[in-house]
Structures are given as structure tokens and as C-alpha cells.
N, C-alpha and C positions, 0 to 999 in steps of 0.2 A: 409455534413449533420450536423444537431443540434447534438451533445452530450447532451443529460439527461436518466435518469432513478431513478424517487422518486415513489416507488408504495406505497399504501395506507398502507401497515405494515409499512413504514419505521416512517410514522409519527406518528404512535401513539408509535413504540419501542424508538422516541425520547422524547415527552411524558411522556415516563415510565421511561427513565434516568433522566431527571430532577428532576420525581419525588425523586430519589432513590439515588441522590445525595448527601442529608442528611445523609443518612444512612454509605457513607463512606471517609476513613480518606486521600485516594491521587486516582488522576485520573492517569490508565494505558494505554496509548493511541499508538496502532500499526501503525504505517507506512511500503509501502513497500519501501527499498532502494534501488529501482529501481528509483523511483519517492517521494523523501520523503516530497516534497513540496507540489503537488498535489494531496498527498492519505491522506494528514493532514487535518480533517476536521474540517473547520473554525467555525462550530455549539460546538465543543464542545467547542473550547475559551470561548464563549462567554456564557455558563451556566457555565463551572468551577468555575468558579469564583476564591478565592484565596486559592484552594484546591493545594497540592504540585502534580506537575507533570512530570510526569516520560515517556518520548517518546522511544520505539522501533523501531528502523530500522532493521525491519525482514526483512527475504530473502537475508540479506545480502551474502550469498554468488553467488547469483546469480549477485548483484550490482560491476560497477566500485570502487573497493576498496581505490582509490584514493580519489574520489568524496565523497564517505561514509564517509569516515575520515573530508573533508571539510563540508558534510554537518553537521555532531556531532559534530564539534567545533561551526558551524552558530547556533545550536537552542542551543546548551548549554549558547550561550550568552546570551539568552533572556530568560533564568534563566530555561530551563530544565535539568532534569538527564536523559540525556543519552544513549543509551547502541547497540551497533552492534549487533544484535543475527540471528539466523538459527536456527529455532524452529525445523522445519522437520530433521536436523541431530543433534542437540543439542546445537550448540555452542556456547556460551555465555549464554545461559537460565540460569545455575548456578549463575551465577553474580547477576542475576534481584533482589532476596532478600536481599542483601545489598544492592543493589541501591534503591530498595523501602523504607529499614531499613531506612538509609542515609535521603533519601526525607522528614520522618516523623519522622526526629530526636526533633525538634521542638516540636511537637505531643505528643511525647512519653514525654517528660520530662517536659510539661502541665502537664498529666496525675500522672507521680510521686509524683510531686508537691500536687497535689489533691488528692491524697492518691490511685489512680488507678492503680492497678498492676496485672499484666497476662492477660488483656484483649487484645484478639488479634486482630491486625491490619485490616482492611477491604480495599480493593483494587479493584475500577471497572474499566473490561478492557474492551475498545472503540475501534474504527475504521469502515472504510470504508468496503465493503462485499470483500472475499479474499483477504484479506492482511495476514489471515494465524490465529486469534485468537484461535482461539479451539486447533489449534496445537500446538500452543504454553500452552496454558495451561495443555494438555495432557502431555508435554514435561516437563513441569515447575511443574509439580505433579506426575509425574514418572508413568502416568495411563489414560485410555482412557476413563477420566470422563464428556467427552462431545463429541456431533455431530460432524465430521468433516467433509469434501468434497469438492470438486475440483469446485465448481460454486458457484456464489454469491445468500449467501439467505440462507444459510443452519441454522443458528441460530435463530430463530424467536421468542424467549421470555426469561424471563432472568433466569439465572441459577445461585445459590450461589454454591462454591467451598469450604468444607473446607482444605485448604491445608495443614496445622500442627497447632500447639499451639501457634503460631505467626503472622500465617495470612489467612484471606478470601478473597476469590475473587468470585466477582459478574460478571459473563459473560453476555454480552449483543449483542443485534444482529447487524450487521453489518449494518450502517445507510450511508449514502449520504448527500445533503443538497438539498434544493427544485430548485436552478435553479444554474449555471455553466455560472457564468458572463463572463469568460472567456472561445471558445471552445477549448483552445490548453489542459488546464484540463482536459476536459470532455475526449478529444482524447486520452490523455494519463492513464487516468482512465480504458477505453476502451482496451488499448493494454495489461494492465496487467489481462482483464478479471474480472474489477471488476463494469460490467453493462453489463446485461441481453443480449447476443450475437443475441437472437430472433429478437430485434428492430436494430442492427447495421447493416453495408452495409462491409461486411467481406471484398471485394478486397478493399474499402478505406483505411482501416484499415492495410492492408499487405502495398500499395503504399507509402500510408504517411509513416511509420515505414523503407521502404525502403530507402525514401528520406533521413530519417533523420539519419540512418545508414551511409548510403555514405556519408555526412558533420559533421558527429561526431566521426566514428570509420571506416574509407574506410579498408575495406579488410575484415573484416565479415562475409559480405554476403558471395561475391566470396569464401572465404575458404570455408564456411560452405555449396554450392549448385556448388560450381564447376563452375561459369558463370564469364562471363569479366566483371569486377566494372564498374555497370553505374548508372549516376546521375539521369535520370530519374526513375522514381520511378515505373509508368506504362513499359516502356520496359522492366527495373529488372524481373518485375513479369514476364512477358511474356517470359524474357527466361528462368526463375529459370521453369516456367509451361515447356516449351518445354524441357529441360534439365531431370527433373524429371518424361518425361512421361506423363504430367496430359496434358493428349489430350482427347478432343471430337473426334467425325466424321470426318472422312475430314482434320483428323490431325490439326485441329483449336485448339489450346490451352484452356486447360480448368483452366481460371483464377479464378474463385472461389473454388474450390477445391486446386489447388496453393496457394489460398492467406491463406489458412484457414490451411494446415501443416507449414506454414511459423509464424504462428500468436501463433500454438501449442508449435513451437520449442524457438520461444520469450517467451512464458509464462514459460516454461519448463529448461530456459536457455543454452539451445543449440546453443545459436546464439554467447558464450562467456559471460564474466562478462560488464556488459553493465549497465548503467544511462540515464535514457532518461529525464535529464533536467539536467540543470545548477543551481550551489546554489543562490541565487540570491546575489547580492554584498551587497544591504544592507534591511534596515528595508523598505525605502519609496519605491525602487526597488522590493522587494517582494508584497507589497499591490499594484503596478501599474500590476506586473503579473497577481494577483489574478482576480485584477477588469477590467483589458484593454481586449476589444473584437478582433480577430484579425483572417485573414485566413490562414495566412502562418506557415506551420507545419511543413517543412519540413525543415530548416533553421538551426544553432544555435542558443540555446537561452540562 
């Protein structure tokens, strides 16, 4: 099937960040480190402009820790700051303020210069819908001063934060881009739950994720449902379904309901610490990702 999902808030909350760009001093842009390739959204490159930027790989604990570390060295080359964190248990959040500090050191000592002092920092935080912002901001402010929740969409207009005498932060809602030139993004977009579950095809969604379990991490699944490793991806489900009970009538396997606590415990990170892409080796290697159309998902990539 097509991977997309751009409903009609998403563009005008992109819109409102352009507008509101002005107004601050470095762009804070979430990724999950599940996928920190395919949850970076290429829309905001390209209004940043030469604002300082500072990338999070949340969820890190749910991500392959090896891969996390490969992938902060890959964008730190191409002149980001940074930072591994776990919003929902705290870890790393403390760090964010010196790395933002750091990012608008430049900034700040404009400022001096021009006789500016004590005016605090402003900081807008970006991303894709659940990659986690609001938790991280509740985390990163010691307080539950925004929306949070488990599905994409929950932020729909923007919110200023002030967090101390140091710095602001402008939360804004969880944006997309209008078309996924590539579907292996859109797919993996999809497996962390960050497009509208109503428009997807939930057992695709369990098969392909199976596939690509069995050629990136073999033993996984079988730990985690108890079933013999196999490389198809539709028999996995079928017996992970038959294994766990999700039978119809007639004891026919009920593969939507299988594919869909299979999809719960990947979001959830029960399937283990897990990365579902590869860093890309280099700068032309990542834009042929971005932009090359292709059907096979279930592969290494």
C-alpha cells in the first residue's frame, strides 16, 4: 500500500512555524532512535535556514544502542548538536540545556557585544507526530505543562514554555511532509505509529516488520512469541496468531488482531532494543534513500 498521511492542520501548523521562526534563537528537532533518518523531517531543513540545530534521538532506550551511537556521530558531521535522550524516564533530558547553551554560543556573545544581557534564549521544538515532544518537554521542565498522548496529533497549535530565566520554548505540533518519495519511510513512519493507524492495512504493517526482524535481528521474534524463526513474514504472523490464541471460528487464525499486539509490543519496545534502518554511509547515499522509490521492505538496508 501508499504510505502517506498530511491532513489539512498539518499545513497550515507548518505555515505557523515558518512564520514563528523569526522569533527564535535555535531549532530543537525530535527524532525517534528507532528510525532517526526517516522521522527527520526534510521540511524543516529547508525553512531553518542558518538557525543553530540541535537534533534529539528520543526513545533512545528503546533503539539499538550501537546504531544510536553511529547514527550521533553521522548527523553530528553535518554540523548538528546532538544528544541521546529518554524523555519518558528522564535520561539525558538534563544535558539538553548545555547543548542548546553550546549551539547559541555564537548568539549569545552577538548579544554581549550589543550590550544584551539576561534576555533568555528562545528554543522551537519540531518533529514528526509521536516522536515523543511534549514528553520531553514536561521532562525537560520538571512539569506537565503541555498535552501529552499515545497517538499522533495530540498538539495542534503552538505553545510558548517558559522554562527559567534562560530559556523559552515554543512547542509546536507534530508536522509530516506532503508526499513520501520514498515508501520504505512512509513504512517505517508507520511501524513507530506516527500516521493515523485508521488509513493503514495493520497485518502489512506486522508482515513487513517481521521480515525485517528475521534479516536484521533473527531471534526476536521467536524469544519474544515463542514460535520457530521464520523468514516469511506472512507464516511468522500466522503462527505467532496461532501460538497466542488469536483464532476466529473454525480455529482459523485471526491475523489482524495478531498483527496489531505484535505492532503494540514494537511501539512499546518489547520486541527488545531494536533500529529499524541503517545509517546511511554517506551524504549522496542518504538523499538516494530519501528520494529512490522502491517495494522491498523487508531486506537490509
Amino acid at each position: 500500500m501508499q504510505y502517506q498521511w498530511y491532513p489539512g492542520h498539518m499545513s497550515k501548523a507548518k505555515r505557523q512555524i515558518q512564520d514563528e521562526l523569526k522569533l527564535v534563537d535555535v531549532v530543537v528537532e525530535l527524532v525517534d532512535a528507532r528510525i532517526p533518518y526517516s522521522s527527520k523531517n526534510p521540511d524543516i531543513d529547508k525553512f531553518a535556514g542558518n538557525k543553530p540545530r540541535v537534533l534529539l534521538l528520543n526513545k533512545a532506550d528503546l533503539a539499538d544502542e550501537a546504531r544510536t551511537k553511529e547514527y550521533k556521530a553521522h548527523y553530528e558531521k553535518q554540523g548538528y548538536y546532538v544528544l541521546a535522550v529518554n524523555s519518558k524516564g528522564g535520561s539525558g533530558v538534563k544535558s539538553v540545556l548545555g547543548v542548546i547553551q553550546e549551539a547559541c554560543k555564537e548568539k549569545r556573545e552577538r548579544d554581549l557585544k550589543r550590550g544584551i544581557i539576561g534576555r533568555p534564549l528562545r528554543a522551537m521544538i519540531v518533529g514528526i507526530p509521536n516522536v515523543g515532544k511534549s514528553t520531553f518537554i514536561n521532562s525537560f521542565a520538571g512539569k506537565n505543562c503541555t498535552l501529552t498522548g499515545n497517538k499522533p496529533g495530540v498538539t495542534k497549535g503552538k505553545q510558548w514554555i517558559r522554562l527559567n530565566k534562560e530559556l523559552e520554548l515554543l512547542d509546536t505540533p507534530g508536522i509530516l511532509w506532503p508526499k513520501f518519495e520514498d515508501q520504505k519511510v512512509g513504512l517505517r513512519i508507520a511501524w513507530i505509529g506516527s500516521i493515523n493507524e485508521d488509513i493503514l492495512d495493520i497485518r502489512e504493517l506486522a508482515v513487513t516488520l517481521l521480515s525485517y526482524l528475521y534479516e536484521n535481528y533473527p531471534g526476536a521474534a521467536a524469544a519474544k512469541y515463542g514460535v520457530q524463526e521464520c523468514g516469511d513474514g506472512n507464516e511468522a504472523l500466522e503462527r505467532i496468531a496461532k501460538k497466542r490464541g488469536c483464532l476466529q471460528k473454525g480455529g482459523i487464525p485471526d491475523l489482524d488482531r495478531a498483527a496489531r499486539f505484535i505492532m503494540d509490543d514494537c511501539r512499546a519496545g518489547k520486541l527488545g532494543r531494536i533500529t529499524l534502518e541503517r545509517v546511511p554511509e554517506s551524504k549522496e547515499n542518504e538523499e538516494d534513500e530519501g528520494t529512490k522509490v522502491t517495494g522491498d521492505y523487508g531486506g537490509k538496508d
